[in-house]
C-alpha positions in Angstrom: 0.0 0.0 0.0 0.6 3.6 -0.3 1.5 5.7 2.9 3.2 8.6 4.0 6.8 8.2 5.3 9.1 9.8 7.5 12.4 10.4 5.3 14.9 13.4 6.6 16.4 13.7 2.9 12.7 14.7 1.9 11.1 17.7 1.4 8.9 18.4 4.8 11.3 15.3 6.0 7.9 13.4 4.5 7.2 11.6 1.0 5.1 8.7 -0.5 6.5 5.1 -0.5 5.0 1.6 -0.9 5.1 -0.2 2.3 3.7 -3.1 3.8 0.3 -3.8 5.0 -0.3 -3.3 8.5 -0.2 -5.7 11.5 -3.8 -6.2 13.0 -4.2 -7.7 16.3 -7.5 -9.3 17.8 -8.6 -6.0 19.2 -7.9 -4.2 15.7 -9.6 -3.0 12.6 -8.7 -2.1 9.1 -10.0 1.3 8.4 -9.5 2.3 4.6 -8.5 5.9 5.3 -10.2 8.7 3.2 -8.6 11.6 4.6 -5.9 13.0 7.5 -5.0 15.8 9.1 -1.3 17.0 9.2 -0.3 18.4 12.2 2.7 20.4 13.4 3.8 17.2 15.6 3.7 15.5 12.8 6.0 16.9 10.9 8.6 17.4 14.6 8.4 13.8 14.5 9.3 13.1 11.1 12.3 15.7 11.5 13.7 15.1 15.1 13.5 11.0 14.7 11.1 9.9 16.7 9.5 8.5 14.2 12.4 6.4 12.4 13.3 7.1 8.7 10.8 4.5 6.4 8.0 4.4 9.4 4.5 5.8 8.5 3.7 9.2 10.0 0.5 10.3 10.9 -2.1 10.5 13.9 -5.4 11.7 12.5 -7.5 9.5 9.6 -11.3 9.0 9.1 -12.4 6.9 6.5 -14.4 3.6 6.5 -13.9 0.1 8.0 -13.2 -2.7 5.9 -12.2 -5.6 8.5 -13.6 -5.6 11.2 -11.7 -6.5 15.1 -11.6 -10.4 15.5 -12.4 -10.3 18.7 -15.9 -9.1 17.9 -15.7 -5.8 19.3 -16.2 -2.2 17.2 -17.8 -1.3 14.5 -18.8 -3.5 11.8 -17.4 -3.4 7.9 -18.7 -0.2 6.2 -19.0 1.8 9.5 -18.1 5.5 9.0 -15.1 6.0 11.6 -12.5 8.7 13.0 -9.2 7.9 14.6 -6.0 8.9 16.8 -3.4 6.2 16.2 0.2 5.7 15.4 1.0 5.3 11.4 -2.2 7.0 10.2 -1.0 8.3 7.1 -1.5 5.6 4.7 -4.2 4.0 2.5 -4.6 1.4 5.0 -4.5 2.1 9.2 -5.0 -0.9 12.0 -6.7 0.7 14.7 -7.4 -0.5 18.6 -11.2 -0.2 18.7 -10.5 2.2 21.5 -8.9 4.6 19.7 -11.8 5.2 17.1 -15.4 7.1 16.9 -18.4 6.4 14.6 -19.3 9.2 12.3 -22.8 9.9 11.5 -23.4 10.5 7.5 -24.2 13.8 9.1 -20.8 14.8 9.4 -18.5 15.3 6.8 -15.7 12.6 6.7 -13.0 15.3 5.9 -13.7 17.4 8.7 -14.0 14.3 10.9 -9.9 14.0 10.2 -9.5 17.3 11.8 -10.4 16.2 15.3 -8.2 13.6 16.7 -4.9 15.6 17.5 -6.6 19.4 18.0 -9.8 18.4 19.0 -9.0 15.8 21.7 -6.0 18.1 23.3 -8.7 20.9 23.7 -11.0 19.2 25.1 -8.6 17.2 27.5 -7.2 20.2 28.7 -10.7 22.2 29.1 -11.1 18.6 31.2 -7.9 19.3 33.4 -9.0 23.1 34.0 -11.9 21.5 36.1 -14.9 23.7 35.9 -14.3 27.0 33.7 -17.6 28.6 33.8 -17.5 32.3 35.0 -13.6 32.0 34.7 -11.5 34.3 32.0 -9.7 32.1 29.8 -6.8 33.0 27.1 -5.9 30.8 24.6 -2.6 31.6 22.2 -2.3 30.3 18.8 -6.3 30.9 19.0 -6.6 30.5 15.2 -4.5 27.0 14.8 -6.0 23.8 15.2 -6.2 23.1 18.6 -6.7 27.0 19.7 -10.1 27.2 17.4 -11.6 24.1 19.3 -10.1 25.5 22.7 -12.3 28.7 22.0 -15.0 27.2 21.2 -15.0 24.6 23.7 -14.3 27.0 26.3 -17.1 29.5 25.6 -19.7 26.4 25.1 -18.5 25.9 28.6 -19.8 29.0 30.1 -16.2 31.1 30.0 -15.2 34.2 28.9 -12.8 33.9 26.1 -9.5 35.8 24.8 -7.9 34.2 21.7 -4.8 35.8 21.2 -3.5 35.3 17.1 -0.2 36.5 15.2 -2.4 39.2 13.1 -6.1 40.3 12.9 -6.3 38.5 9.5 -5.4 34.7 11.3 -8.2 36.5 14.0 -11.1 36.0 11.8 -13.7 34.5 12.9 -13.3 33.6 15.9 -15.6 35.8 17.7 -18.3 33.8 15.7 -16.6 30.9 17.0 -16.9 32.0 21.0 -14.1 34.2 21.8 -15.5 37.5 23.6 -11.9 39.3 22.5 -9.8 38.9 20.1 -6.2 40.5 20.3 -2.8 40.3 18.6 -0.1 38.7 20.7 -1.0 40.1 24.1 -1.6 43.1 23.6 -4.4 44.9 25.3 -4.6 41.8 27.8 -4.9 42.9 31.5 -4.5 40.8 34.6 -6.3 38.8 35.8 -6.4 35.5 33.9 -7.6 32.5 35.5 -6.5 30.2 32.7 -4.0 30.1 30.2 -3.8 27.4 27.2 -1.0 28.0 25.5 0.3 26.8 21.7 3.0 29.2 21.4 5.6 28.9 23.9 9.0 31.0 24.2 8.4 34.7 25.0 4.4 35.1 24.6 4.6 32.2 27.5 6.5 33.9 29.7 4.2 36.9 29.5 0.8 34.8 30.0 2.2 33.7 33.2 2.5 37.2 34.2 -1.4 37.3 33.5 -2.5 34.8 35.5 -4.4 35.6 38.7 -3.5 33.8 42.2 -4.4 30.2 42.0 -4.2 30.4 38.3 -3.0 27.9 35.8 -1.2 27.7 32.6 -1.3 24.3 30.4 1.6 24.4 27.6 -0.1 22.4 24.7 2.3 23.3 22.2 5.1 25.2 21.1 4.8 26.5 17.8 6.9 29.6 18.2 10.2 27.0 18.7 11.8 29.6 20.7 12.9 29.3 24.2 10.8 30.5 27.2 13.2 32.6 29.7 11.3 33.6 33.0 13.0 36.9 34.8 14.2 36.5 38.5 12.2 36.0 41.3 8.6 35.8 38.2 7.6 32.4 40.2 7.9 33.4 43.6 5.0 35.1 44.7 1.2 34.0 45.5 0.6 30.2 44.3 0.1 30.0 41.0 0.5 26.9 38.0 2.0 25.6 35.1 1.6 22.4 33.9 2.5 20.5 30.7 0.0 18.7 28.7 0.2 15.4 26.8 -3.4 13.9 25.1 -3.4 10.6 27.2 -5.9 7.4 27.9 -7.9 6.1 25.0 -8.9 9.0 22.9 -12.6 7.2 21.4 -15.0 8.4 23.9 -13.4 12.1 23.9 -13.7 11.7 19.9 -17.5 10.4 20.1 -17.9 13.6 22.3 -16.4 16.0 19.5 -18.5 14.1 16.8 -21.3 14.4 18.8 -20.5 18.3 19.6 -20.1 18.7 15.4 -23.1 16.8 14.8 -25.6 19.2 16.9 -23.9 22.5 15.3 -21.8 23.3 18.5 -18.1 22.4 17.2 -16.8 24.3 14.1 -14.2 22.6 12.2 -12.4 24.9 9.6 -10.3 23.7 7.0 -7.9 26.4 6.0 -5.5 24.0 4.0 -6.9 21.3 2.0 -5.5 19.2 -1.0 -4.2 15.5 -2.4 -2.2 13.7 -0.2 0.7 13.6 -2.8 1.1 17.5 -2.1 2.0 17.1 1.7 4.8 19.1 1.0 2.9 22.1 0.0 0.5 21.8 3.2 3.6 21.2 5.2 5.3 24.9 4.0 2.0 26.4 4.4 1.7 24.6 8.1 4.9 26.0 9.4 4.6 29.0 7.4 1.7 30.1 9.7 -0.7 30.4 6.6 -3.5 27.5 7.6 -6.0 28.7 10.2 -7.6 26.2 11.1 -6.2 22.5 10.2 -4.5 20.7 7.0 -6.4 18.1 5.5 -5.2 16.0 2.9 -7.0 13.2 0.9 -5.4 10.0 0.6 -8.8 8.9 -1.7 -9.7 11.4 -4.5 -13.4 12.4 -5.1 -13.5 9.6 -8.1 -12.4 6.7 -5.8 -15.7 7.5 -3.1 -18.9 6.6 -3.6 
């Protein structure tokens, strides 16, 4: 079969490559993949080696079941599914039943790829936050993947929202999508914040923390900015306050079926800023760390003439 490939001689460090079909244990099944979503990680993964050179990339894929687990459990043949699992990026992905929600014909398959990664750290994080209602939340990177579900998430939730983007263009939006202010960087942000989920890292984290209000807490999702964070003297001593790093964890199918769920009813957005064939990964991948996707990359590993 077909798949995506970690190669560091590549453009993106990622290319196309026949490679073997996958290994499907009892608790498995084969999901013919339609479409996935690329995702910063992704492409740190197929750069820094933890993903060895020749091993499929990829974490988010929805497409369609075509064996189903031998152990009798998941979804039968022909189910509609959506999945976060390890070599994702091929024509072919074996999938622990736990790892994977139904999708209702309601939902568009495509869009279904852009939960697993985004969608599930957002709403794990929210989870972690305990009860945000009433609270004032700031979220950074506000118009990537994960920040666009944070926001909305958040504000379903009963918070009030800041989503703080790189320019008022990547800003659009999202006040339709929940956020009660939208700012550039941090500017025009005033103390206090009772919550901080952070994308960017490096310098913009250092000045949430300053934000945050006594018995506050920042989560550090992600680090797109790739620069170091340096914290002046003495900026942690001082009334209790938190910051904690974040890694999606447990088996993500339940916190899928949620998102599905929340999509299905008309209270989860999912916006597709870069979207094209899976042979043009390199393209989405420049356009990715070039900051000019809001929302998520989706590429199709099935063209519109292969689906029925």
């Amino acid at each position: 079969m077909r798949a995506l490939i970690a190669d560091p001689s590549a453009t993106a460090a990622v290319r196309l490559a026949d490679v073997a079909e996958p290994v499907v244990g009892p608790g498995h099944v084969v999901v013919e993949v339609h479409h996935v979503s690329l995702n910063y990680g992704d492409l740190n993964d197929a750069r820094s080696g933890r993903v060895p050179p020749g091993a499929v990339l990829g974490s988010d894929l929805a497409g369609t079941v075509v064996r189903a687990a031998a152990d009798g459990s998941g979804p039968a043949v022909g189910v509609r599914v959506v999945a976060l699992t390890s070599a994702a990026f091929a024509q072919h992905a074996a999938v622990e039943v736990s790892a994977l929600a139904e999708v209702p014909e309601s939902v568009d398959l495509a869009e279904a790829a852009a939960l697993p990664v985004a969608g599930v750290a957002a709403l794990q994080a929210l989870r972690a936050a305990g009860a945000v209602q009433g609270m004032r939340v700031l979220v950074t990177g506000a118009s990537g993947g994960v920040g666009r579900f944070a926001v909305q998430l958040a504000s379903n939730a009963g918070a009030s929202v800041i989503a703080s983007v790189g320019s008022l263009a990547r800003g659009q939006e999202l006040a339709l999508a929940g956020a009660d202010e939208v700012v550039v960087g941090l500017k025009g942000v005033h103390p206090p914040i009772d919550l901080v989920l952070d994308n960017v890292g490096g310098p913009q984290m250092v000045a949430a923390w300053e934000l945050l209000a006594p018995g506050g807490t920042l989560h550090s999702i992600g680090w797109t900015s790739g620069e170091p964070a340096v914290f002046p003297a003495y900026s942690t001593v001082g009334p209790p306050k938190s910051l904690t790093s974040f890694l999606i964890g447990g088996e993500p199918g339940a916190d899928l079926a949620t998102l599905v769920q929340l999509v299905a009813e008309g209270l989860l957005n999912i916006k597709i800023g870069w979207r094209g064939p899976w042979e043009q990964v390199a393209q989405a991948a420049e356009a990715l760390v070039g900051r000019r996707v809001s929302g998520k990359a989706v590429l199709d590993v099935r063209s519109a003439a292969d689906q029925p």
